[in-house]
MARDOBA-721793 format. One record per atom (N, C-alpha, C): chain; x, y, z. Coordinates in steps of 0.05 Angstrom, whole numbers, padded with zeros to 5 digits. Atoms other than C-alpha are relative to their C-alpha. Layout:
BEGIN
A, X, Y, Z
...
//
This chain:
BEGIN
A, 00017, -00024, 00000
A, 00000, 00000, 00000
A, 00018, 00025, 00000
A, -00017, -00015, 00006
A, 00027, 00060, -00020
A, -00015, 00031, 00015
A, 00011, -00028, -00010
A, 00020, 00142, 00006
A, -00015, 00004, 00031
A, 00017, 00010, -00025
A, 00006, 00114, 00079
A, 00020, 00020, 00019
A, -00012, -00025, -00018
A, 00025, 00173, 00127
A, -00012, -00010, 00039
A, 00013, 00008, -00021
A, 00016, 00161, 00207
A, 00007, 00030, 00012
A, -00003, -00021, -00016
A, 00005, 00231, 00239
A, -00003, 00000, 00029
A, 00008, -00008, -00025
A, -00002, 00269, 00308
A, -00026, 00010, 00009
A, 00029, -00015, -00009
A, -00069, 00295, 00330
A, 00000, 00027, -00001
A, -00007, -00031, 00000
A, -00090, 00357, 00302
A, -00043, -00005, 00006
A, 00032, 00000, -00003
A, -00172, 00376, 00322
A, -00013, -00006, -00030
A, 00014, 00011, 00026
A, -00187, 00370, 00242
A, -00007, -00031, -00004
A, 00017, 00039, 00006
A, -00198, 00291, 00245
A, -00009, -00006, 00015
A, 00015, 00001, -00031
A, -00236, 00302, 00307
A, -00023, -00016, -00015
A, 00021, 00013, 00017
A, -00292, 00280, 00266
A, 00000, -00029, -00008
A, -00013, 00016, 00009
A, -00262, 00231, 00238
A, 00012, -00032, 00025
A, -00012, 00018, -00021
A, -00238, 00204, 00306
A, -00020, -00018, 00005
A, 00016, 00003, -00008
A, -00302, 00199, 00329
A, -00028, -00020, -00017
A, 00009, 00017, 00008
A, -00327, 00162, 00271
A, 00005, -00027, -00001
A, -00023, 00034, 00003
A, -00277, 00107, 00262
A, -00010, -00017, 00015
A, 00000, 00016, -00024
A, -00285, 00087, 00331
A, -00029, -00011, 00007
A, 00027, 00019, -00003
A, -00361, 00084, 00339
A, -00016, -00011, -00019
A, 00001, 00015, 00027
A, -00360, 00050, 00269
A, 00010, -00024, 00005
A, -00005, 00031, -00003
A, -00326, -00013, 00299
A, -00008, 00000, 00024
A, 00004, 00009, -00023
A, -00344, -00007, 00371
A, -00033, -00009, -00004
A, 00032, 00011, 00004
A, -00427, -00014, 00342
A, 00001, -00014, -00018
A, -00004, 00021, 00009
A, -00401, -00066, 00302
A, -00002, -00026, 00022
A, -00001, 00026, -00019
A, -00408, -00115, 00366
A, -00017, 00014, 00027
A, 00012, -00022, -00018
A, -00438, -00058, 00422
A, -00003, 00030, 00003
A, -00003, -00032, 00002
A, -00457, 00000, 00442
A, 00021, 00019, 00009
A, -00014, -00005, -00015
A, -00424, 00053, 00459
A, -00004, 00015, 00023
A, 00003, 00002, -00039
A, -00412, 00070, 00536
A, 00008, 00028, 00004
A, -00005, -00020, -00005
A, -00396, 00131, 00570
A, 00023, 00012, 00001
A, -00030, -00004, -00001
A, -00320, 00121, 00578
A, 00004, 00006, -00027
A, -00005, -00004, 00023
A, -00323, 00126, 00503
A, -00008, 00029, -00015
A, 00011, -00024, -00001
A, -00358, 00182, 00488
A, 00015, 00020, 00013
A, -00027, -00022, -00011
A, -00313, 00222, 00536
A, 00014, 00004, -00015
A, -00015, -00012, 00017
A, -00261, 00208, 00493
A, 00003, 00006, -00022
A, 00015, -00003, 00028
A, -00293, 00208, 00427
A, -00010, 00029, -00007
A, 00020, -00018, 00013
A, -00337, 00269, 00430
A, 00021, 00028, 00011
A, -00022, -00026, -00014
A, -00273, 00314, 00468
A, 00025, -00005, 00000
A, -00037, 00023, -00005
A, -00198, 00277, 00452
A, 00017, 00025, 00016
A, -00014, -00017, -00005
A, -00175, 00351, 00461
A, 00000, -00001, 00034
A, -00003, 00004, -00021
A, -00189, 00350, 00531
A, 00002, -00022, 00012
A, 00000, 00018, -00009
A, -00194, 00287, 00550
A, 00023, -00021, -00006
A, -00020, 00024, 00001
A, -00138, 00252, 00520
A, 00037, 00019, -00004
A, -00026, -00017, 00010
A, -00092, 00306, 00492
A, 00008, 00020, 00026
A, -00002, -00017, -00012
A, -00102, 00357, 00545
A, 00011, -00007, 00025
A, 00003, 00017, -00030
A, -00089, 00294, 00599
A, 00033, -00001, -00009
A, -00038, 00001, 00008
A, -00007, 00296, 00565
A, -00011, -00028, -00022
A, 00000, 00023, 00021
A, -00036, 00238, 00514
A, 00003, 00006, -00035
A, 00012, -00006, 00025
A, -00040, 00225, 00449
A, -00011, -00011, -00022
A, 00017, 00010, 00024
A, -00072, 00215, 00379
A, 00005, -00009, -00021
A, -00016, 00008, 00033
A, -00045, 00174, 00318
A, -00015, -00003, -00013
A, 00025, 00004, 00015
A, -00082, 00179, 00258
A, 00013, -00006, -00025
A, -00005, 00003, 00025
A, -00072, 00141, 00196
A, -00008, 00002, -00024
A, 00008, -00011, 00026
A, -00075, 00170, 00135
A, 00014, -00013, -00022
A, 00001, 00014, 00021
A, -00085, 00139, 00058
A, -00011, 00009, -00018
A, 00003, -00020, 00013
A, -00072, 00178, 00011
A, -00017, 00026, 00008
A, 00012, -00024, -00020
A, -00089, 00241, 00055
A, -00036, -00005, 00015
A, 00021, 00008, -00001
A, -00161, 00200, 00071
A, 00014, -00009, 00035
A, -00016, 00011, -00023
A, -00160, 00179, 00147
A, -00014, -00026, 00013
A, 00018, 00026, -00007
A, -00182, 00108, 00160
A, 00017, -00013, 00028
A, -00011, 00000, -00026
A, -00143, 00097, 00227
A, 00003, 00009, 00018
A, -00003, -00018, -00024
A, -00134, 00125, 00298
A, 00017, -00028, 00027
A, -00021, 00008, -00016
A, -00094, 00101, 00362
A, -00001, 00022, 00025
A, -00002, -00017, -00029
A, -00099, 00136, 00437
A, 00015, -00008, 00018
A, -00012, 00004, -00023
A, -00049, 00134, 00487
A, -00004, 00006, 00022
A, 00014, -00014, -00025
A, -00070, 00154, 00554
A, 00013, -00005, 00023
A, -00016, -00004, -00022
A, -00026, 00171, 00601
A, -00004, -00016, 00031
A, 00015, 00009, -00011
A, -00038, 00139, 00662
A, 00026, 00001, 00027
A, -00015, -00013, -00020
A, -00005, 00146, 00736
A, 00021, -00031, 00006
A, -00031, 00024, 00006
A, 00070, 00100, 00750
A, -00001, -00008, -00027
A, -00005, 00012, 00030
A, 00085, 00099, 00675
A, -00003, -00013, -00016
A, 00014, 00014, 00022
A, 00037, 00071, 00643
A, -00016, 00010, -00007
A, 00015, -00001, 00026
A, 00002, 00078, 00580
A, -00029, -00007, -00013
A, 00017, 00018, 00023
A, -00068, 00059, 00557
A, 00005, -00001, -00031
A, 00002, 00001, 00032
A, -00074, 00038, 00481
A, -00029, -00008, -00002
A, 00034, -00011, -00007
A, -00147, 00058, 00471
A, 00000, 00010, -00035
A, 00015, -00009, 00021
A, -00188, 00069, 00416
A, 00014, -00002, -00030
A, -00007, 00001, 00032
A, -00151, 00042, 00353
A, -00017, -00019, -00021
A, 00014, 00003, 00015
A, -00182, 00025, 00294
A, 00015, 00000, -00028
A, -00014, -00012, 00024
A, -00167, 00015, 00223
A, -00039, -00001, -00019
A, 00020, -00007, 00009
A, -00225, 00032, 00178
A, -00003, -00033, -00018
A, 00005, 00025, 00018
A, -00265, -00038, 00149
A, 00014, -00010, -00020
A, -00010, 00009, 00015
A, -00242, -00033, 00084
A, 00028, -00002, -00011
A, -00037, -00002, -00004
A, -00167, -00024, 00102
A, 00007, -00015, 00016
A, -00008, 00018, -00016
A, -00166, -00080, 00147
A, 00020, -00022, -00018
A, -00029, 00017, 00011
A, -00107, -00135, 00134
A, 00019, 00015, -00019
A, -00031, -00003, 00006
A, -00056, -00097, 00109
A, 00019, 00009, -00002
A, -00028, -00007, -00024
A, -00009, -00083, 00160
A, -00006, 00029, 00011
A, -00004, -00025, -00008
A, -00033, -00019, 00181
A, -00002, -00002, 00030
A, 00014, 00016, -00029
A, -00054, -00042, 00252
A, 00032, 00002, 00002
A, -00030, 00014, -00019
A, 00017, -00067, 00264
A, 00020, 00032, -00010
A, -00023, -00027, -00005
A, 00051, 00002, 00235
A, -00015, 00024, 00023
A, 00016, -00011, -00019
A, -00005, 00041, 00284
A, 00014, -00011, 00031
A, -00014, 00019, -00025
A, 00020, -00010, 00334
A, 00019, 00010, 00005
A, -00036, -00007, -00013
A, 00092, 00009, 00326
A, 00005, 00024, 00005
A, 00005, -00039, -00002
A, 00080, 00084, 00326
A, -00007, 00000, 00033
A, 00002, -00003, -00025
A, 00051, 00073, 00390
A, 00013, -00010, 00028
A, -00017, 00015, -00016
A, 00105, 00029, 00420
A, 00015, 00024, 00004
A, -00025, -00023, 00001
A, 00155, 00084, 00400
A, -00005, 00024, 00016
A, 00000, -00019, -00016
A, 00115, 00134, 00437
A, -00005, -00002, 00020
A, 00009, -00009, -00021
A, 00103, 00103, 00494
A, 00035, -00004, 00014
A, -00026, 00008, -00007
A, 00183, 00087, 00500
A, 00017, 00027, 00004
A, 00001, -00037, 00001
A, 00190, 00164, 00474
A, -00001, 00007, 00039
A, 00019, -00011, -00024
A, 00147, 00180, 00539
A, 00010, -00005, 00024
A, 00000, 00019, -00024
A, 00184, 00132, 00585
A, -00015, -00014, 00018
A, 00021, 00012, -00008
A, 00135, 00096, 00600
A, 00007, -00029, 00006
A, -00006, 00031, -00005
A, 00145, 00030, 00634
A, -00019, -00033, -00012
A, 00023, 00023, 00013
A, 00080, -00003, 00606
A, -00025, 00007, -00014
A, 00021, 00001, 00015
A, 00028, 00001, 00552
A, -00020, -00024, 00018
A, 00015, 00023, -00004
A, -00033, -00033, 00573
A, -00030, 00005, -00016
A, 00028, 00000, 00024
A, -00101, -00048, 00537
A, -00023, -00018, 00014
A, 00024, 00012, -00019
A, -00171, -00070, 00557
A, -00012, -00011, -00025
A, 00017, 00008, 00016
A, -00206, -00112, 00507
A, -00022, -00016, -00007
A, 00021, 00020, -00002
A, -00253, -00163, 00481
A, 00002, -00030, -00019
A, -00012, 00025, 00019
A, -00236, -00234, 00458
A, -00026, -00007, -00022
A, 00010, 00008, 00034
A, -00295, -00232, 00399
A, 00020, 00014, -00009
A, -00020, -00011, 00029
A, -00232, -00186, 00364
A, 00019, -00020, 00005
A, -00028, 00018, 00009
A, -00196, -00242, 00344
A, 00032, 00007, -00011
A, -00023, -00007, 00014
A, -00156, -00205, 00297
A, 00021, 00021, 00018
A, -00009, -00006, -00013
A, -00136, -00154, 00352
A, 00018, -00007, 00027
A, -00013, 00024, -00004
A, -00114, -00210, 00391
A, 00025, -00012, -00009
A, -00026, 00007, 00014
A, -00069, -00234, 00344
A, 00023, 00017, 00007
A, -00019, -00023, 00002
A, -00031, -00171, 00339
A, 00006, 00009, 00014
A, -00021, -00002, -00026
A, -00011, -00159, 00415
A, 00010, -00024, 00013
A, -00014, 00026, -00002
A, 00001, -00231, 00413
A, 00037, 00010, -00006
A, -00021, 00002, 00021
A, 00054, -00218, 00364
A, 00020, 00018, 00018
A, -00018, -00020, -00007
A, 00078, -00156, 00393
A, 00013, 00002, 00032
A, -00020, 00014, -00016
A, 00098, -00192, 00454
A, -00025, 00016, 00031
A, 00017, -00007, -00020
A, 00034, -00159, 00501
A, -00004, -00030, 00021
A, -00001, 00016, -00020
A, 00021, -00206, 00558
A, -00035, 00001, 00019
A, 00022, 00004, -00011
A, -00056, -00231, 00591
A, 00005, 00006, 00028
A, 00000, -00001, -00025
A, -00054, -00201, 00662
A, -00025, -00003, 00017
A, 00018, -00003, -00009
A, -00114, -00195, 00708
A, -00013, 00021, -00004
A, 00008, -00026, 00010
A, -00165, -00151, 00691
A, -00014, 00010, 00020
A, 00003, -00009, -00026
A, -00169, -00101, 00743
A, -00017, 00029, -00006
A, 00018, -00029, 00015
A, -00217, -00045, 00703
A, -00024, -00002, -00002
A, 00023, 00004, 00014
A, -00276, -00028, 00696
A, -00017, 00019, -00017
A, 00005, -00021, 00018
A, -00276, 00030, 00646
A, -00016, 00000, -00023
A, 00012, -00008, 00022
A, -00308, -00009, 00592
A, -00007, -00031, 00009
A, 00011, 00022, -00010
A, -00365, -00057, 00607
A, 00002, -00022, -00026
A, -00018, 00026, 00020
A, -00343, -00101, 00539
A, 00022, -00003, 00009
A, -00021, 00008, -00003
A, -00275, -00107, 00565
A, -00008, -00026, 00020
A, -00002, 00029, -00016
A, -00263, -00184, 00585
A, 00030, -00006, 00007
A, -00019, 00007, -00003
A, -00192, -00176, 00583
A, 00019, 00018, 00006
A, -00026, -00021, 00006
A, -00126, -00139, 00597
A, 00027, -00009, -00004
A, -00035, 00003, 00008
A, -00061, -00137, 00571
A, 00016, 00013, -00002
A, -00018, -00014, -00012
A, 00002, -00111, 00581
A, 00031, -00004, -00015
A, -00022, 00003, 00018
A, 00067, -00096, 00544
A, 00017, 00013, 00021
A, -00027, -00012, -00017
A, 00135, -00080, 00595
A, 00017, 00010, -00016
A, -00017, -00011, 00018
A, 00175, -00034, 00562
A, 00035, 00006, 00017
//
């Protein structure tokens, strides 16, 4: 795939953010209140918290996003990524992924962690890969999350 750009968060794909995400999260549920926080306000809520926003763009089109979220002893959520339906399988997920490894290593951050849901198989796969780790899930930010996982950096 060619002309594939991974930016920073600017408020112009605010829109955009906010689609992506409740374009696959009402693909399986609704969405919840923790989402909406960060969906309908990133500027305050994610950006304004020291986090941030990766957004992947194709051929200047933006079918991706990625949230980091700062979080207290140096760690990271990885929140709200997405790649748009018809851009799924191929490989953007895993360069979104690595963008967000890099910044949470940037950040010093001792640990990325993620809350999810084992119907995403394919999301599954891909912190398989990237060496994330099944810990106990000690959240309850998002009533689909059945799981958490955890990357030591």
């Amino acid at each position: 795939m060619k002309n594939i750009e991974i930016t920073n968060y600017n408020s112009k794909y605010d829109q955009s953010f906010y689609e992506l995400n409740k374009s696959w999260i009402e693909e399986f549920w609704m969405l919840e209140d923790s989402d909406l926080k960060d969906l309908l306000n990133p500027q305050e809520s994610i950006i304004d918290f020291g986090g941030e926003i990766f957004i992947v763009l194709v051929n200047n089109l933006v079918v991706g996003t990625a949230a980091m979220i700062p979080f207290p002893n140096s760690k990271i959520e990885l929140a709200k990524m997405t790649v748009q339906k018809e851009y799924r399988g191929k490989g953007l997920s895993k360069i979104l992924l690595e963008r967000c490894v890099e910044y949470a290593k940037a950040s010093k951050a001792k640990e990325i962690f993620l809350i999810s849901n084992s119907r995403l198989l394919s999301a599954r796969k891909l912190y398989d890969k990237f060496g994330f780790i099944e810990v106990d899930l000690d959240s309850n930010k998002y009533k689909r999350g059945n799981y958490k996982m955890v990357l030591r950096l």
